[in-house]
C-alpha positions, 0 to 999 in steps of 0.5 A: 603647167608641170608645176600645176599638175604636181600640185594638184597630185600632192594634194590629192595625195594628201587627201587619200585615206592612209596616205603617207605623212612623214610621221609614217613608220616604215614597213619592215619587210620592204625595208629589208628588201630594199636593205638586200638589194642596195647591199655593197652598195654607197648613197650619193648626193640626191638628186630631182630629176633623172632622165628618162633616156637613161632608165632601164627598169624599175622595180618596185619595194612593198611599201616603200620605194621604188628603185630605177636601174641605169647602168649599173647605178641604182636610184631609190625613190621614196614617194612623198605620198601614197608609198602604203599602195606600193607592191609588186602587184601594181602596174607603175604607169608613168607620164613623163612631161620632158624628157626626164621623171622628177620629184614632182611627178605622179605615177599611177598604179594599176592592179595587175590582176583586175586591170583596173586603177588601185591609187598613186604615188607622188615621187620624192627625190632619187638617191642614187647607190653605186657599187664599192669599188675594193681596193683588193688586187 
């Protein structure tokens, strides 16, 4: 069912006018945000699925990603579709089936303004950041 479900959001992604494609160029201004936030801060092993349970929030990178707090661990989601909708003007409406958001997700956006529903993004892998630990003493 889950897998149904994920391939009939990725098609429809792909289906949408201006949806992503690899070949898509990345917007410099969320580049750059998320380059600030992810700052002091070194990728880890990517991984499909995180647990709902150990989310605290969300935020969402104009344009291209969007990144999931838990702890003090950060995990970065580049959408395989639909990431050009992304700003911090929608609302992220996620369904979890399970207990966990995986790559093969779909999350809805929801204008902030009109309440009304604006698009979707399919969710890639989430590449997790933590902090450097120093060697200073």
């Amino acid at each position: 069912m889950r897998l149904a479900f994920a391939a009939a959001a990725a098609l429809a992604a792909l289906a949408l006018p201006g949806a992503a494609t690899a070949d898509q160029k990345p917007y410099p201004k969320g580049e750059a945000e998320l380059a600030k936030m992810l700052e002091g801060r070194v990728a880890g092993k990517p991984v499909r699925c995180l647990p709902h349970s150990r989310l605290d929030q969300s935020t969402v990178i104009d344009k291209t990603a969007i990144v999931y707090r838990a702890g003090s661990k950060l995990y970065v989601n580049r959408p395989r579709g639909g990431a050009e909708q992304l700003n911090d003007d929608e609302i992220l409406v996620t369904k979890i089936y399970g207990s966990q958001l995986c790559n093969i997700d779909k999350i809805d956006l929801v204008d902030r303004s009109s309440r009304m529903w604006s698009g979707f993004v399919v969710l890639g892998d989430f590449v997790p950041y933590e902090r450097v630990k120093s060697d200073t003493k």
